[in-house]
Structure formats: structure tokens, C-alpha cells
C-alpha positions as CSV (number, residue, x, y, z in Angstrom):
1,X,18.0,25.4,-11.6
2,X,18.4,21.7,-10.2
3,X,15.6,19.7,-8.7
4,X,15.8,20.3,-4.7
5,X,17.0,16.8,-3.0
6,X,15.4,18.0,-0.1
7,X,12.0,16.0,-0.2
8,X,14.1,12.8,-1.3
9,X,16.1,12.9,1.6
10,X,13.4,13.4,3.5
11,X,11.4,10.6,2.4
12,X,14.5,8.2,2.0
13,X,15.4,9.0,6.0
14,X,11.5,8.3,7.1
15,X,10.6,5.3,5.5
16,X,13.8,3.7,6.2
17,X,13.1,3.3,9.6
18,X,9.6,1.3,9.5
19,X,11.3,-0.6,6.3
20,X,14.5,-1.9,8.0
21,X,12.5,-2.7,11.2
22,X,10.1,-5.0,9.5
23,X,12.5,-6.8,6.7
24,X,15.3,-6.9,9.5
25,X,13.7,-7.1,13.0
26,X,12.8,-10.6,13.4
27,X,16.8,-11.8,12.0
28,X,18.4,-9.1,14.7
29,X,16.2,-11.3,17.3
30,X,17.7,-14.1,18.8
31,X,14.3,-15.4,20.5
32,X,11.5,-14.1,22.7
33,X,12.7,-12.6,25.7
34,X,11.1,-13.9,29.3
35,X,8.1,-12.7,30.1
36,X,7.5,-10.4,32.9
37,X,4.5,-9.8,35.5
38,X,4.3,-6.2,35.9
39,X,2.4,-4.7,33.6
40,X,5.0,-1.4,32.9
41,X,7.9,-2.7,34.7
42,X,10.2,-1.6,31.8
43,X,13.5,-3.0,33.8
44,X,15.8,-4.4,31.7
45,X,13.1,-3.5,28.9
46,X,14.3,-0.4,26.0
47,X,10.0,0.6,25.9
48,X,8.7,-1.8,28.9
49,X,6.5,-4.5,28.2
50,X,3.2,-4.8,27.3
51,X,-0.2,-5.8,29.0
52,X,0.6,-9.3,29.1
53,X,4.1,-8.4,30.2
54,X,5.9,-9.1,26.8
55,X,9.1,-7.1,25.5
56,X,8.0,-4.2,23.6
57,X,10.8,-3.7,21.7
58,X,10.6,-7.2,20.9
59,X,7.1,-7.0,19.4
60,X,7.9,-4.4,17.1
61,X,11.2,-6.0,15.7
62,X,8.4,-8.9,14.9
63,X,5.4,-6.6,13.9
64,X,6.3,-4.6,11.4
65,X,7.1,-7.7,8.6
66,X,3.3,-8.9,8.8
67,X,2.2,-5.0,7.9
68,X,4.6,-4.6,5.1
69,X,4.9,-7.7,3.3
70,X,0.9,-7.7,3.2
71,X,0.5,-4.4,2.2
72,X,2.8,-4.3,-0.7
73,X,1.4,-7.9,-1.9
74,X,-1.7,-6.5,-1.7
75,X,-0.7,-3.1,-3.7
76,X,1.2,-5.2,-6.6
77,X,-1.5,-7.6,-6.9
78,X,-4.2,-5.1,-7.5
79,X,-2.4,-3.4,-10.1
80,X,-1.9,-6.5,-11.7
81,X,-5.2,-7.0,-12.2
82,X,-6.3,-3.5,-12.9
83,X,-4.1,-2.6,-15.3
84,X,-5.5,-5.5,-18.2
85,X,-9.0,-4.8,-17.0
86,X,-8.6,-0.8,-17.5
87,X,-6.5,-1.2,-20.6
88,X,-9.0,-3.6,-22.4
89,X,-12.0,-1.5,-21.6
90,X,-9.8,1.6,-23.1
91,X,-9.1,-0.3,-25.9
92,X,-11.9,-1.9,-27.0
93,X,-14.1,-0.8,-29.8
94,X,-16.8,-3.2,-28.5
95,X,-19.1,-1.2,-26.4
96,X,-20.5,-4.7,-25.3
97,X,-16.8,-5.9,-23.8
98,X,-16.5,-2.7,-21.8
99,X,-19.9,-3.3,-20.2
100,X,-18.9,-6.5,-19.4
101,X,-15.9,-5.4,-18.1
102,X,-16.4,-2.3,-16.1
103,X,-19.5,-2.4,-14.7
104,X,-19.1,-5.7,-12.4
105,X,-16.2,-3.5,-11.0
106,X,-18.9,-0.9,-10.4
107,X,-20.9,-2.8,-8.1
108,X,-17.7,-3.8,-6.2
109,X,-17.3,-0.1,-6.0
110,X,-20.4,0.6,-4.6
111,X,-19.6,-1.5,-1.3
112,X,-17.7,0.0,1.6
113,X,-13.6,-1.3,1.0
114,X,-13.6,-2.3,5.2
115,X,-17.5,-3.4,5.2
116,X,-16.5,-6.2,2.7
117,X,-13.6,-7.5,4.5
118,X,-15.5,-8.2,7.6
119,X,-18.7,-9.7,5.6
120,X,-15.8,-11.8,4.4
121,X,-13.8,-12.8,7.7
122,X,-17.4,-13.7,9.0
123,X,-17.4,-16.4,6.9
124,X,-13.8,-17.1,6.7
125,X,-11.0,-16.5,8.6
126,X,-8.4,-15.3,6.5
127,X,-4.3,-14.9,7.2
128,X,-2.2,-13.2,6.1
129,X,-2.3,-14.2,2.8
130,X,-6.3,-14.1,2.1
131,X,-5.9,-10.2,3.6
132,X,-3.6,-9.8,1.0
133,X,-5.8,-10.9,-1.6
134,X,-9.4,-9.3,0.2
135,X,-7.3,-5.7,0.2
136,X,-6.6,-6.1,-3.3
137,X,-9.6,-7.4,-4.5
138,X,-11.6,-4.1,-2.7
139,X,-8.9,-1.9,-4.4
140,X,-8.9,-3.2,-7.8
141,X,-12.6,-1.3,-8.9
142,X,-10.9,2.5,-8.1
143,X,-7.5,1.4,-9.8
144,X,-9.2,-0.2,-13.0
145,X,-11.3,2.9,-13.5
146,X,-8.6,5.3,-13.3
147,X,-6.2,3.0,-15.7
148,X,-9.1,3.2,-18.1
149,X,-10.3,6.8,-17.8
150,X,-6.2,7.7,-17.9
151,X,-5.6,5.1,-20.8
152,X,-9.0,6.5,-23.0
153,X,-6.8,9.8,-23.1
154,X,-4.1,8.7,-24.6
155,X,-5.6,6.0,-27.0
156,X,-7.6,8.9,-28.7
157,X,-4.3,10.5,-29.7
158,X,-3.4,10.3,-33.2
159,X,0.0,8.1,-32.6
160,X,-2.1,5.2,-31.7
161,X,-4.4,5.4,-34.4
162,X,-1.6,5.0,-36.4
163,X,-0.3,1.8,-34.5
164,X,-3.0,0.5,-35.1
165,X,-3.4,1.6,-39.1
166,X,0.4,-0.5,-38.8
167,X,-1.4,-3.8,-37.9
168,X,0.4,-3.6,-34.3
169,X,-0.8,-6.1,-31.9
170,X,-2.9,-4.7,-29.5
171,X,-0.2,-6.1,-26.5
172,X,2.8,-3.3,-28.2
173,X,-0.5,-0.6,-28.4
174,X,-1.9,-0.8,-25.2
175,X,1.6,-1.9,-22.9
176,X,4.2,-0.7,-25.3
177,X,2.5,2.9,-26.1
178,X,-0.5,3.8,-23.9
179,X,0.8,2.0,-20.8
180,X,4.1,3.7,-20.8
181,X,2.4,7.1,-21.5
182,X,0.8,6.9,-18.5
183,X,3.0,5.6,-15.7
184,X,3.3,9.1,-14.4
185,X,0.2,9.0,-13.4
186,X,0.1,5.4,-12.3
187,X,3.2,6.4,-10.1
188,X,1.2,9.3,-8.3
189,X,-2.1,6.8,-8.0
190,X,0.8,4.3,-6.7
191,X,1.8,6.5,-3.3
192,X,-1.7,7.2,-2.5
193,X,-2.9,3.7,-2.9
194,X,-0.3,2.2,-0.7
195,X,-1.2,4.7,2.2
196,X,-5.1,3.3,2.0
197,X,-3.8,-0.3,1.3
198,X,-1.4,0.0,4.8
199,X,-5.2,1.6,6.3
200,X,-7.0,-1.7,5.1
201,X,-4.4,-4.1,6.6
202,X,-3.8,-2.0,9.8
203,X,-7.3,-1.3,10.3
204,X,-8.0,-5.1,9.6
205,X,-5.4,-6.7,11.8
206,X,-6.7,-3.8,14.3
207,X,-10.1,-5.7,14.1
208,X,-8.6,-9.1,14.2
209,X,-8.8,-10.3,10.5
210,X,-6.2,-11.7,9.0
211,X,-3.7,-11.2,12.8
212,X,-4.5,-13.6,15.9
213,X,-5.2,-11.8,18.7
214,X,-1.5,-12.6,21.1
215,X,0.4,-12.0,17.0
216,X,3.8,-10.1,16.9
217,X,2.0,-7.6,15.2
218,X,1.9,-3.1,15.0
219,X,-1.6,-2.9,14.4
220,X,-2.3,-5.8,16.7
221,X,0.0,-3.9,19.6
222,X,-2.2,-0.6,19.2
223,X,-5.5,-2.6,19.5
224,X,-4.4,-4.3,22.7
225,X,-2.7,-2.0,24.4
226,X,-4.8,0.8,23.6
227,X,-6.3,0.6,27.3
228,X,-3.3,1.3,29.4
229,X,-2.2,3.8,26.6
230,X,-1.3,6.3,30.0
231,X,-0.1,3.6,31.9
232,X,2.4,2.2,29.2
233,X,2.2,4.5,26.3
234,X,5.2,3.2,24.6
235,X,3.6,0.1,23.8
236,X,1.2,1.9,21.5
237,X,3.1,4.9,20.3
238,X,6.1,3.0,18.6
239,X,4.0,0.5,16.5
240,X,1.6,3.8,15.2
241,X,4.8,5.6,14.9
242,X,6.3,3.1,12.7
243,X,3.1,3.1,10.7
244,X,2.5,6.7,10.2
245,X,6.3,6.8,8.9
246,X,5.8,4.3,6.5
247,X,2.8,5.9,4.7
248,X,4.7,9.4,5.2
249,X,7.8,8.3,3.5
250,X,6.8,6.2,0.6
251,X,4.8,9.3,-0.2
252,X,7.2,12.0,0.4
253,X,9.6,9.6,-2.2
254,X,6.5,9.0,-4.5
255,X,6.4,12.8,-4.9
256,X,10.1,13.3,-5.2
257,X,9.6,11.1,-8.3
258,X,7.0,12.8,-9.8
259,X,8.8,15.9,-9.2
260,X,11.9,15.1,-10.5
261,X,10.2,13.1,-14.0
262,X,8.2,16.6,-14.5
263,X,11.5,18.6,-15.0
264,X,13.5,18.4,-17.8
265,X,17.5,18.4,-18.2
266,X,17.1,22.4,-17.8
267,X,15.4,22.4,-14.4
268,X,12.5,23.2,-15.6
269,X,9.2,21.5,-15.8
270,X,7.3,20.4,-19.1
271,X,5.6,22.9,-20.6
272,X,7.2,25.9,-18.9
273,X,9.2,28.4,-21.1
């Protein structure tokens, strides 16, 4: 029995949508289109225009880059700091370095992810760039813990106890043994992460951190036109579309993965008989 292609087709079809709108959009744009008085005149317009009388379909070919680009910085950065922080306090024998390690992440933890990004953007007022670095600050506690709670299973196992009995450094221990052992898992934590990462920077853009108010922007298009959603619902339904496709897809292709790595050449998953 082969692995159905199904859900991979399925996933490669959704999130190639949102994904080609924002890397491509803004270079399929010559320039801003004129801007229009009426409010939902959509003459000459594919989805109208917006409250201010701006090209919807022009917004979105803009909007989507912001979303993405932020989100995905903001996903790889956390990991990058997660993973040495939840590998060393694995690895340690030093009960003292763990403390010092973990528990700061603990208090972060403690504090609502969106509650410290607008205690934050009330004293700064960050772009694009510090939202990057605010969503992955606020996701780095959850993704260190589970590195270390998934990496303190796999460095009790009797291979790495011999790695180490072989006076291997502890970079070919805890990256070349324990880190590849647990990518699995890291890859299913990856497609649920990157959901709630695009929920931090839509919500925040949504809010008005890290987006000006008039920005090309799908969260930003939501917010303002949320008001004359039955006069010109367009202008809010294609941006949240777009969004909910994203999140949709990169999971449906995150559990293809899994999927496919948990079956063996036989078609069978690990473990089964």
C-alpha cells in the first residue's frame, strides 16, 4: 500500500495561492492604479475598491508580502534560538545551568504572547522587522521547552551514553544524534507554530503594530474595511481568504510530511506488523 498523494495535493494547491500572491504580487504590478470616489464603485475594478476608494485587487497583490516574509522570519528566528537553549538544558548535567536556562523562559511564558507585543509597541513602534523579532521572541519559551522535554528523551537512550563514553563533542551529540532524532517532531511543532506565528502578525498588523494604518497590507485591509463588510465585502473577504489558505496549506503539507516519514518502503507505518 502506497502513501495517498491526496493530502499533498491538497496542501500544495492551497498554499500556492497566498504564496505566489505575496512573493509575486507587487512585480506583476506596474504602479498604483487611480484612485476612485465611490466607495464600492467596482468599474473597471476585478473586487471594487476599498473605503478610501483604492484598487482592491491591487492591495492584495501588495499585502500579502508583508504577512509572509514576517511570519516566516519570525518562525525561523525562533527556532534558532530555541533549539541551543532546549538542547543545552537537555544536555547538561549541571542542574544549576538548566535553572539558569529554562526558568527565565518561564516567566516569558507566563505573560500573554499578544499582551507583550502591545506593552512593547507602547513604548516603541516597531516595523516590520521589530514584529519579526517581538513574535519570535514571545514564541521562543513554548518552542525551547518542547526542544528540551523532546531532546531529554532521546539523550537518556543508551546510544548517547555511548557518544559520550567516545569523548564526542557535545556539538556531534546534541546536533548530530539527538537533534536529528527528533526532527519529526520539530516538523509537526513547525506547522502548528507557523499557524499561531501568521495569528501574531495578522492580529498585530490588525491592531496597528508593526503596519501603518493606509499600508498595502491583508490584515491591515480586514481591519479597515471591516465596517462596510456588506457594503464592499470583497475588500475583506480576499485578504482573510488568502490568510486562512496560508495557515490551511502549510499544514495540510506539514502533515503530508509526517505522514509520508512515518511509513516505511512497504507502506506501512513504524511499528506496525
Amino acid at each position: 500500500m502506497r502513501v495517498r498523494p491526496g493530502r499533498f495535493a491538497l496542501g500544495v494547491a492551497v498554499v500556492t495561492v497566498p504564496v505566489v500572491i505575496a512573493l509575486l504580487g507587487p512585480v506583476l504590478v506596474g504602479g498604483p492604479p487611480a484612485r476612485e470616489a465611490s466607495f464600492a464603485d467596482g468599474e473597471g475594478h476585478w473586487f471594487g475598491t476599498d473605503f478610501v476608494g483604492r484598487d482592491v485587487w491591487y492591495q492584495v497583490l501588495h499585502g500579502g508580502r508583508p504577512v509572509v516574509l514576517t511570519a516566516l522570519a519570525a518562525t525561523a528566528l525562533a527556532y534558532l534560538v530555541a533549539l541551543p537553549l532546549g538542547l543545552a538544558g537537555a544536555l547538561t548535567h549541571r542542574r544549576l545551568v538548566e535553572e539558569l536556562l529554562m526558568r527565565p523562559l518561564d516567566v516569558l511564558l507566563a505573560v500573554p504572547s499578544l499582551l507583550m507585543i502591545l506593552l512593547v509597541a507602547t513604548v516603541f513602534s516597531p516595523g516590520a522587522v521589530g514584529l519579526a523579532l517581538l513574535v519570535a521572541v514571545v514564541n521562543v519559551p513554548d518552542a525551547a521547552r518542547l526542544v528540551r522535554a523532546t531532546a531529554t528523551e532521546f539523550a537518556a537512550r543508551p546510544a548517547v551514553e555511548a557518544l559520550r563514553m567516545q569523548g564526542e563533542t557535545w556539538w556531534r551529540v546534541a546536533v548530530g544524534h539527538v537533534g536529528r532524532s527528533m526532527l519529526r517532531t520539530l516538523a509537526a511543532d513547525a506547522g502548528t507554530r507557523l499557524t499561531g506565528v501568521l495569528y501574531l502578525v495578522a492580529t498585530a498588523a490588525f491592531l496597528g503594530v508593526g503596519a501603518a494604518p493606509d499600508a498595502a497590507d491583508w490584515a491591515v485591509m480586514v481591519d479597515r474595511n471591516r465596517t462596510g463588510l456588506f457594503v464592499q465585502p470583497w475588500a475583506v473577504v480576499v485578504p482573510a481568504l488568502l490568510i486562512v489558505a496560508l495557515t490551511t496549506g502549510a499544514n495540510l503539507l506539514f502533515d503530508a510530511a509526517l505522514d509520508r516519514r512515518g511509513r516505511n518502503p512497504g507502506g506501512k507505518r513504524a511499528g506496525e506488523p
